[in-house]
N, C-alpha and C positions, 0 to 999 in steps of 0.2 A: 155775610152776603157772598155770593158766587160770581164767577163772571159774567158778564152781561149774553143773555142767551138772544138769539133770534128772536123769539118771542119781545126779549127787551128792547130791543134792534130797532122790531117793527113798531114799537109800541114808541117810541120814542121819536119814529118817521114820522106814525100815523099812517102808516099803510096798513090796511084792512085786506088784501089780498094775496096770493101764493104767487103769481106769475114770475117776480121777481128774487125768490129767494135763495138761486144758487147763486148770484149776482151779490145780494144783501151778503150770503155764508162767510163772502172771498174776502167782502169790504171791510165785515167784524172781525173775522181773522186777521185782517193787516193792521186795522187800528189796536187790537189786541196785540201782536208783537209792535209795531210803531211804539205804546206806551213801556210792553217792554224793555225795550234800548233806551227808548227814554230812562227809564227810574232805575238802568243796570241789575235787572235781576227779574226771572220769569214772572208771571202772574199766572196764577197764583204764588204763593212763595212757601216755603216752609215755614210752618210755626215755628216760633221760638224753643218751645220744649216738645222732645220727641219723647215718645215711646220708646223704650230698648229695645224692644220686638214689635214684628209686626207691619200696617201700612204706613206710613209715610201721614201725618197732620200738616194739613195747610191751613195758612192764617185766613182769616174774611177776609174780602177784598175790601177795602174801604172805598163809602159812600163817591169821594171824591176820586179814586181811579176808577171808579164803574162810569162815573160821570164824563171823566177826559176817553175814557175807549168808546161813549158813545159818542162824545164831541167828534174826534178825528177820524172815527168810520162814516160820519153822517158828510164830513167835509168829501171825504174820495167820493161818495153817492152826487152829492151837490156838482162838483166839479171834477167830471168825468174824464176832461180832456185834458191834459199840461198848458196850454196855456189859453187867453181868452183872450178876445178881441173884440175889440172897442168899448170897452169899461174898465174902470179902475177896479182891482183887486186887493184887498186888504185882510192878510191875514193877521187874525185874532189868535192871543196866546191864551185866551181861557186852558184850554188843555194842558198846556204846560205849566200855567200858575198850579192847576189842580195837583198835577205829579211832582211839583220840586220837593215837597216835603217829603215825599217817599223815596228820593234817590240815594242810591247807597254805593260805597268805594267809590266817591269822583277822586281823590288822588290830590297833589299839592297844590 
């Protein structure tokens, strides 16, 4: 699998319309590096075994980081502003249980 395209974005909103999709572009870009820092290493990432020549092989994205870049793009969408007033706010670590398996060099 690939990273999660706008098309996956929308599909995963349920938005059925274009008006909002350089707004949507900015939010999956940021949840896309967000999970990168998370798991320390781009996404996509290099495959394990390269070629000697030639372009560059990137691994599939797995199931579970497609799922956390769509978790924390859809949260910056939900909650536009920094802070909210007059409701409790509770954020959920779904996303990061999703990505702890995939983090790499945390160090001692």
């Amino acid at each position: 699998m690939s990273v999660p395209s706008l098309e996956d974005f929308k599909r995963h909103l349920r938005i059925r319309h274009s008006q909002e999709d350089a707004d949507l572009e900015e939010k999956l870009a940021a949840g896309i590096e967000q999970a990168a820092q998370f798991i320390n290493r781009p996404i996509p990432w290099l495959a394990a075994e390269q070629p000697e020549e030639g372009e560059p092989v990137y691994a599939d994205v797995p199931a579970p980081v497609r799922a956390a870049i769509l978790i924390l793009a859809a949260e910056l969408v939900a909650n536009r502003e920094q802070g909210l007033v007059g409701t409790i706010y509770t954020k959920m670590a779904t996303a990061e249980n999703l990505l702890w398996p995939y983090r790499v060099q945390l160090g001692v």
